[in-house]
C-alpha positions as CSV (number, residue, x, y, z in Angstrom):
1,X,0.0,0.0,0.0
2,X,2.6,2.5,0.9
3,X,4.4,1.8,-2.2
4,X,1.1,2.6,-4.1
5,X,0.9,5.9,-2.3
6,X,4.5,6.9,-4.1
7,X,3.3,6.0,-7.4
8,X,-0.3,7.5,-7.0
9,X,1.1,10.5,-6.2
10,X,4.1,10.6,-8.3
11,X,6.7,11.1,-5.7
12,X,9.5,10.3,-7.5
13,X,11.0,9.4,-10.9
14,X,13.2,6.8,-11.9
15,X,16.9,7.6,-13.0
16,X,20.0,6.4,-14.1
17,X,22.6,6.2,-11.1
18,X,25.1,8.6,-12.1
19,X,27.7,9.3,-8.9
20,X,24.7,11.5,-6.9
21,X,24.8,11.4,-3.2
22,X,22.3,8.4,-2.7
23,X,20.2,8.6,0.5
24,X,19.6,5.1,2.3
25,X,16.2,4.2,3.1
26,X,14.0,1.5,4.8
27,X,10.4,0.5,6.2
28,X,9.6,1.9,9.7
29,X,6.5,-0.8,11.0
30,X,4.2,0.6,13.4
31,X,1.4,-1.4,15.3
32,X,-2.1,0.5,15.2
33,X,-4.3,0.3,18.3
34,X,-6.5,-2.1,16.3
35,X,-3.8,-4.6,15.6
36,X,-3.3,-3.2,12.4
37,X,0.5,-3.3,11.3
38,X,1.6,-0.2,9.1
39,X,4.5,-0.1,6.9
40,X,5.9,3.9,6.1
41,X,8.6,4.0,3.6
42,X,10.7,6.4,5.0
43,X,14.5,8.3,3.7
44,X,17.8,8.1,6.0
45,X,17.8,12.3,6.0
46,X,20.1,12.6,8.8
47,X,22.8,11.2,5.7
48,X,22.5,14.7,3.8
49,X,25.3,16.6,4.0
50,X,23.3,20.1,4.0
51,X,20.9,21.2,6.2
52,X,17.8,22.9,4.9
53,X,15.3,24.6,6.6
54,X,12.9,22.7,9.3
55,X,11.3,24.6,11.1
56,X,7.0,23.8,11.1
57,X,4.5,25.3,13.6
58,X,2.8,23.2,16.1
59,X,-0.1,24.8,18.0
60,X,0.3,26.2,21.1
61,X,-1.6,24.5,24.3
62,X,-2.8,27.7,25.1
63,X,-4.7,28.0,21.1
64,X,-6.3,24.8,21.5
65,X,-7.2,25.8,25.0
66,X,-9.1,28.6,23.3
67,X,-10.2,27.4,20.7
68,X,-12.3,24.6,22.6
69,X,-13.6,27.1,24.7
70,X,-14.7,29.1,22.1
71,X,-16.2,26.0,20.3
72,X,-18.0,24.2,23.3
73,X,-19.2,28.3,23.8
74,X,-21.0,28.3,20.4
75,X,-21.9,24.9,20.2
76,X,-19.7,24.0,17.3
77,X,-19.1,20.5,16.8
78,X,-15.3,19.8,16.7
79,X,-13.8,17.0,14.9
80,X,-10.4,16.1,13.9
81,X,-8.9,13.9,10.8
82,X,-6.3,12.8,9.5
83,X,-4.3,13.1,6.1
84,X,-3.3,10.5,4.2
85,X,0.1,10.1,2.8
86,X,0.1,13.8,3.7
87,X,4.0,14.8,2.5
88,X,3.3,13.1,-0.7
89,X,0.6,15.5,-1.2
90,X,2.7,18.5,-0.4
91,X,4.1,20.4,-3.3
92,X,7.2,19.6,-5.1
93,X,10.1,19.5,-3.0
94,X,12.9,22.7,-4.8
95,X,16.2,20.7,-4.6
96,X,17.5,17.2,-6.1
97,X,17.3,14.5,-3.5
98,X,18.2,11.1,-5.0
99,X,17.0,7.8,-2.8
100,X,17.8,4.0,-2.5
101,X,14.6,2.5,-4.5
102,X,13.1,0.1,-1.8
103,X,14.0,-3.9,-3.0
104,X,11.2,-4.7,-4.1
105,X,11.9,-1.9,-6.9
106,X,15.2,-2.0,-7.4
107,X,16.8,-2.5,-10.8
108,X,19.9,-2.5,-11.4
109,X,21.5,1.3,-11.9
110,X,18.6,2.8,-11.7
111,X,17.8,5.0,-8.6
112,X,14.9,7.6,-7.7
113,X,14.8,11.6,-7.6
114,X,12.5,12.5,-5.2
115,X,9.8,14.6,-6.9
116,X,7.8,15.1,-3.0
117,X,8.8,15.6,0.2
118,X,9.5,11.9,2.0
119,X,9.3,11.3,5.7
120,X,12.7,11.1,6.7
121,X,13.8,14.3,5.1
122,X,14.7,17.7,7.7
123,X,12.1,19.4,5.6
124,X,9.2,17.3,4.8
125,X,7.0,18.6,7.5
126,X,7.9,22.4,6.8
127,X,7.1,21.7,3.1
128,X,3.5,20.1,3.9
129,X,2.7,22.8,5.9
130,X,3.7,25.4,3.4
131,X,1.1,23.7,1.1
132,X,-0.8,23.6,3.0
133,X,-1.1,27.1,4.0
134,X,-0.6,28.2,0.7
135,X,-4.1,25.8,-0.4
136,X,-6.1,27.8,3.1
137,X,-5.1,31.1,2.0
138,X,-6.3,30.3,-1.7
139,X,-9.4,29.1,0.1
140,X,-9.5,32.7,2.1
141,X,-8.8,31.9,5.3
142,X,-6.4,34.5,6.7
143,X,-2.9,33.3,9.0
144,X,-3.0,34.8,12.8
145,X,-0.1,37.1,13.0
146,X,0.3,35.6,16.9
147,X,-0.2,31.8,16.2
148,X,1.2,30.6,12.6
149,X,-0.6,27.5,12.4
150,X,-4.1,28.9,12.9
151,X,-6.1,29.9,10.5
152,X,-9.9,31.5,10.5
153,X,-12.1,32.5,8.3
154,X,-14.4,35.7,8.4
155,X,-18.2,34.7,6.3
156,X,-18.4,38.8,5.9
157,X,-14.6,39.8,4.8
């Protein structure tokens, strides 16, 4: 399934190995509360020999304080969700990032460019949430100046 994620989203393309820096990778297995076991293709990023920017808001205790106050105040329901294969989704990563295709892939001199951000990678997380800000403020919503991960939207402007 992960796997499929990659090529339904076009994550990467296949290339010729040609003496690029070649980034290790492996399966990380997680066990889900139902039983569930979950494979995540994940990059070795801590083998790049540059660092790029990483930083990615989290919300503050003190916002979601708020915001639940203001939400069991006005009787809005509140749900959350979750995103699937979420940094494959994000926007094209800016920079050439060439990966170890998992075995299952692998032919012989042939490697992948990363096309989207991988987990793994310093940057994935900042790049996901830089589309997704970018896709909210398309939407309308407008970024607090105080909290950069919370966004709000005014029905009259």
């Amino acid at each position: 399934k992960e796997l499929s994620n990659f090529d339904e989203y076009q994550a990467f393309e296949e290339v010729k190995e040609d003496g690029q820096q070649i980034l290790g990778t492996r399966f990380v297995l997680t066990e889900k509360p139902d039983g569930r076991i979950k494979a995540r293709f994940v990059t070795k990023g801590f083998q790049e020999q540059f660092i790029h920017p990483s930083d990615s808001p989290t919300s503050s205790r003190e916002t979601i304080k708020i915001f639940l106050a203001i939400a069991a105040n006005e009787n809005w329901p509140v749900e959350s969700s979750d995103v699937r294969s979420a940094f494959l989704q994000s926007d094209n990563i800016d920079r050439e990032v060439f990966v170890q295709p998992p075995p299952e892939r692998s032919k012989p001199g042939i490697i992948w460019k990363l096309v989207k951000p991988c987990y793994g990678l310093d940057d994935a997380s900042r790049k996901w949430f830089l589309s997704f800000k970018s896709t909210l403020l398309d939407l309308g919503m407008k970024q607090s100046k105080r909290e950069s991960c919370l966004f709000y939207y005014h029905k009259d402007g």
